[in-house]
C-alpha positions in Angstrom: 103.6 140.2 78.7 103.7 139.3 82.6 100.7 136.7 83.7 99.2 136.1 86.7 101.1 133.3 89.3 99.1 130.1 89.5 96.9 130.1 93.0 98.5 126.4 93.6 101.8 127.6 93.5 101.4 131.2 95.4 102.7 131.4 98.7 100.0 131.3 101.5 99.3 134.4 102.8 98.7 135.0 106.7 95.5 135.1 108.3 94.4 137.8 110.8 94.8 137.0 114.3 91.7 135.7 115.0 91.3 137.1 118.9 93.5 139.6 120.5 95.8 137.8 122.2 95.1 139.1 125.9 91.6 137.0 125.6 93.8 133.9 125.8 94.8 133.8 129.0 91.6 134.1 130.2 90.1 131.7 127.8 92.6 129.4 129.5 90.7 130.4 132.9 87.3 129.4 131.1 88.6 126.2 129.9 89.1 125.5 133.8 85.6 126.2 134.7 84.3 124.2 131.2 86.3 121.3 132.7 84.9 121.8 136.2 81.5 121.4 135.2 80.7 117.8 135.8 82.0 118.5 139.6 80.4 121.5 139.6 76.9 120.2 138.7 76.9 117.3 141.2 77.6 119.9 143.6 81.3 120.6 144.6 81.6 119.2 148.0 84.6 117.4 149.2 83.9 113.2 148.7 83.8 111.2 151.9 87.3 110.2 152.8 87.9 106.6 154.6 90.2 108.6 156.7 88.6 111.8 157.5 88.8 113.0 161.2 85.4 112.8 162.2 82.3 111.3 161.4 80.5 113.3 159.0 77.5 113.4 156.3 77.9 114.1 152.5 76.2 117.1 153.3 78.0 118.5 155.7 81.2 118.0 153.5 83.0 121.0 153.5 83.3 122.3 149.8 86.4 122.0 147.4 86.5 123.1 143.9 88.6 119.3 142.9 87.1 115.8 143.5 90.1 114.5 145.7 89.4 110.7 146.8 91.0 107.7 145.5 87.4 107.0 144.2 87.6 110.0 141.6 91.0 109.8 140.3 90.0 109.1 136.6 87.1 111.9 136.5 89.5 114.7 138.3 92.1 113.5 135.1 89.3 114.2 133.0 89.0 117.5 134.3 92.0 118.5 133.9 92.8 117.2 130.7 89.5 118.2 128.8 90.4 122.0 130.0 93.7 121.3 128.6 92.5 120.1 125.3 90.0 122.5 124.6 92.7 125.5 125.7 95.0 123.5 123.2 92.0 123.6 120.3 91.8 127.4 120.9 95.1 128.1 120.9 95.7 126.5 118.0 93.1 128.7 115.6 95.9 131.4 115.3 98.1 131.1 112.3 101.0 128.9 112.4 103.5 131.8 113.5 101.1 133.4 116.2 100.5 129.9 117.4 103.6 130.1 120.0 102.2 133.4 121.9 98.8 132.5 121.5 99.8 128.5 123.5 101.8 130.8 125.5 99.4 132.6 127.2 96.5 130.2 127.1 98.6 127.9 129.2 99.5 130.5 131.7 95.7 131.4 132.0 94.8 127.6 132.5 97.4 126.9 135.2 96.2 129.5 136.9 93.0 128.1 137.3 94.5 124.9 138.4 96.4 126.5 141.2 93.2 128.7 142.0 91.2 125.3 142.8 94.0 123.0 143.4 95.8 124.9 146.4 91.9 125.1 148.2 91.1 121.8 148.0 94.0 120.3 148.9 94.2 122.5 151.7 90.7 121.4 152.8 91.4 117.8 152.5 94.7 118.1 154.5 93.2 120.0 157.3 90.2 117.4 157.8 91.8 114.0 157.3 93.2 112.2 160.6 96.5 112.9 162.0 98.0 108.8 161.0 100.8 107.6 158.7 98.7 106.6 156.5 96.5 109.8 156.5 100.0 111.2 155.0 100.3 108.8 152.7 97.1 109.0 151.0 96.7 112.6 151.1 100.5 112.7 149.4 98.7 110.0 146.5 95.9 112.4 145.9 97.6 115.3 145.6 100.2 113.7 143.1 98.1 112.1 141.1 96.1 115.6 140.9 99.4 117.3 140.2 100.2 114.9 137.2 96.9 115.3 136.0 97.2 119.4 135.3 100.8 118.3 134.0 98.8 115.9 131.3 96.4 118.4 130.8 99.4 121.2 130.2 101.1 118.4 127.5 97.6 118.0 125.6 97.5 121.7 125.3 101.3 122.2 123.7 100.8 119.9 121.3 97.6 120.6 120.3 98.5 124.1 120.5 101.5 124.1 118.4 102.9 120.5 117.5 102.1 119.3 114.1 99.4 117.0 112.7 100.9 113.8 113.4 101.5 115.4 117.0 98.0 116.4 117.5 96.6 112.5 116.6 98.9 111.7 118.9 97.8 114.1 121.7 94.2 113.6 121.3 94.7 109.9 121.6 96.0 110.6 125.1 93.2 113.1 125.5 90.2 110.9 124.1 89.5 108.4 127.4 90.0 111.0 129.8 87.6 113.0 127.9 85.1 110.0 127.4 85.3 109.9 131.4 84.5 113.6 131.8 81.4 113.7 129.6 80.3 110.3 131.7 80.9 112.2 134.6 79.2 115.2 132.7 75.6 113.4 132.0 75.2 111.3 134.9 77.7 111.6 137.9 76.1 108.9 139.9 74.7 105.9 137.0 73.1 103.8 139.6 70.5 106.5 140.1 70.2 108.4 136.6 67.3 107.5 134.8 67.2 104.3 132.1 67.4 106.8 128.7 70.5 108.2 130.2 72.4 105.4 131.4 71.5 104.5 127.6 73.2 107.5 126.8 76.3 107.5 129.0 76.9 104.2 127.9 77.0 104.8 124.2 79.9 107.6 125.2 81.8 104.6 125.3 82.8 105.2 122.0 83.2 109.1 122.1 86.9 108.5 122.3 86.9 106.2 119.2 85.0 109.1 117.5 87.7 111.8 118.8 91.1 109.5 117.7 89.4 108.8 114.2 88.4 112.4 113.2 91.8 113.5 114.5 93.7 111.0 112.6 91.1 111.8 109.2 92.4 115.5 109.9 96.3 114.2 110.6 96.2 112.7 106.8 98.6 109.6 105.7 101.1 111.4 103.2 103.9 111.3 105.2 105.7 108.5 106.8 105.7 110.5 110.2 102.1 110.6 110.0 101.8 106.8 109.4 103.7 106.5 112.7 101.3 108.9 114.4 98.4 106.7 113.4 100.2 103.8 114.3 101.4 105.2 118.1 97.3 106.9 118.6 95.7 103.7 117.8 98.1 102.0 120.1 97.3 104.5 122.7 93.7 104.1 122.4 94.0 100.7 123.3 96.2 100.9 126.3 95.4 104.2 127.9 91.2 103.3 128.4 92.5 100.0 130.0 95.3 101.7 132.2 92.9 104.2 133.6 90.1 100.8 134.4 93.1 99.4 136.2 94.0 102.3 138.2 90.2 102.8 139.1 90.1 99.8 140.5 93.1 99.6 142.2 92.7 102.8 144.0 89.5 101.5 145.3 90.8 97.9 146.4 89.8 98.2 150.3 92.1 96.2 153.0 94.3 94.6 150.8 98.3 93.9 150.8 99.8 96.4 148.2 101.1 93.1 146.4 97.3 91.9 146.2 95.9 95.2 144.6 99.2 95.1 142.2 98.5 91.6 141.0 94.5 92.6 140.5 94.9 95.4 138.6 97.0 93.7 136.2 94.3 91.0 135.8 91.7 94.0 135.5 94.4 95.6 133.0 94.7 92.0 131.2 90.8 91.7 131.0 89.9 95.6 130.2 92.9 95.2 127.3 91.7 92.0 125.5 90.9 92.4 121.8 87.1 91.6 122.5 87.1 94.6 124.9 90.0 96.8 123.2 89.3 96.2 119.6 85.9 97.7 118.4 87.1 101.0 119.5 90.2 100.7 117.9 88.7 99.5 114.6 85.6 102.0 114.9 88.7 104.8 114.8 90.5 102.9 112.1 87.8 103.3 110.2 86.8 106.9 110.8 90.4 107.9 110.3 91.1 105.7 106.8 87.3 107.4 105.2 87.7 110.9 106.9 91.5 111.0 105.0 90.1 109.7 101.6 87.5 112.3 101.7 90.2 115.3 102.8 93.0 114.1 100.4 90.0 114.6 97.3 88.2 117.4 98.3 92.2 118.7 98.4 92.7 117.4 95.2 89.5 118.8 93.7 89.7 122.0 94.9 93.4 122.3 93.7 92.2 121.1 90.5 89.7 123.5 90.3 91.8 126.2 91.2 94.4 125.5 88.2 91.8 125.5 85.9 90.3 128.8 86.6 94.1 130.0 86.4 94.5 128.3 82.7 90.9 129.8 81.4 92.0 133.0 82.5 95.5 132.7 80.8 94.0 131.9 78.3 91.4 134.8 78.0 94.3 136.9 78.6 95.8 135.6 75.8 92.9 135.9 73.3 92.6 139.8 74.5 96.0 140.5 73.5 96.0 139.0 70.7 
């Protein structure tokens, strides 16, 4: 008399695909404009540059799809990176062994977005800023830092796409300030004019990264000792990386200073922004989010396993009392 295999102990059979997979690449395109939106809102006009050729209004700015100005380095790497995680969330709804084609292409689709706005703008910058060395030099800073940014933003999406837990708590850690900037940048690009109730608001998105490390490390689990590590390396990040990207704010808008003077402040704004008064909440508030969000996974797991072997013995044994 053959029996049924126990559900627990079956192999797991393979979802279908969930989209065809040309949608991805153009969902990587969408990601691009989802990420845009902040700029796009405020009205997607080049900044005022210190250095720009001739004297001009905001409003007669010519228009550029990319923020570039030393004063918007951390919301352009917001951008960038919240396309790149949201492409990297998508991607990753495919089945483990679709994952690679599905990353693939939503990649290709994404960095094709970046070079449709990227190219533009930086043309437009280039061909208004004053011909000077140090025209040349900042232009060549902008553009860099912009090009790191889509690399960041191509990083976040492999691993989220297709790394494993432990690499996805880890990705979203480098994800979750750069995000909390773009939905800052998102709800009230300018706080000194945005109404009280909203500056309440934007200021309470302090903590959105917190809220993103500690659902992604509740999901990640603490079974394995390379999981352990991950929440050990994202909580570490999440410390650092909100205080790094404070420092480099600042020091990219230090005005007439020796580049020893802007070194030596940002590391006293990187001291400051990284002190456990400063630092800490967030780090605990995802401490705590991860350590209850696991408990609950590992029983609901464990109950619905439970469950499931059960139902397998009852109906063994009703199998059994048919027979006989």
């Amino acid at each position: 008399m053959s029996t049924s295999p126990d559900p627990a102990q079956r192999a797991p059979r393979s979802r279908e695909r969930l989209l065809p997979l040309w949608v991805y690449a153009p969902a990587g395109l969408v990601t691009v404009v989802i990420g845009l939106l902040p700029w796009l809102r405020s009205g997607p006009r080049l900044p005022l540059q210190n250095l720009w050729a001739a004297r001009t209004a905001p409003e007669q700015m010519p228009l550029a799809l990319l923020p570039l100005n030393q004063y918007y380095l951390v919301p352009l790497l917001g951008m960038l990176v919240t396309a790149g995680l949201l492409s990297g969330l998508l991607a990753r709804l495919e089945p483990r062994q679709r994952r690679r084609r599905s990353t693939l292409l939503t990649a290709v689709g994404m960095f094709a977005g970046f070079l449709a706005v990227g190219v533009p703008s930086g043309l437009v910058l280039a061909g208004g800023l004053e011909e000077s060395a140090r025209a040349t030099v900042y232009l060549a800073g902008v553009l860099t830092w912009t090009i790191l940014s889509a690399f960041a933003a191509v990083l976040v999406l492999g691993l989220v796409g297709r790394g494993r837990r432990g690499a996805v708590a880890i990705a979203m850690s480098l994800a979750a300030a750069p995000v909390g900037a773009w939905a800052q940048y998102l709800f009230a690009a300018d706080p000194s004019t945005a109404a009280p109730g909203l500056v309440e608001t934007v200021g309470s998105l302090r903590w959105l990264p917190a809220v993103l490390v500690g659902l992604a490390l509740a999901w990640c689990g603490i079974r394995l000792s390379a999981k352990i590590a991950a929440w050990v390396l994202s909580l570490v990040v999440l410390w650092v990386m909100p205080a790094v990207l404070t420092a480099i704010s600042y020091v990219a808008g230090y005005r007439n200073a020796e580049v020893g003077e802007r070194i030596g402040s940002g590391l006293d704004v990187l001291a400051a922004a990284m002190a456990p008064g400063t630092a800490g909440p967030p780090v605990l508030v995802a401490l705590a989010i991860g350590v209850v969000g696991a408990v609950a996974v590992a029983l609901w797991r464990w109950w619905r396993t439970r469950t499931a072997r059960n139902r397998s013995e009852q109906n063994r044994e009703n199998g059994l009392d048919g027979a006989s």
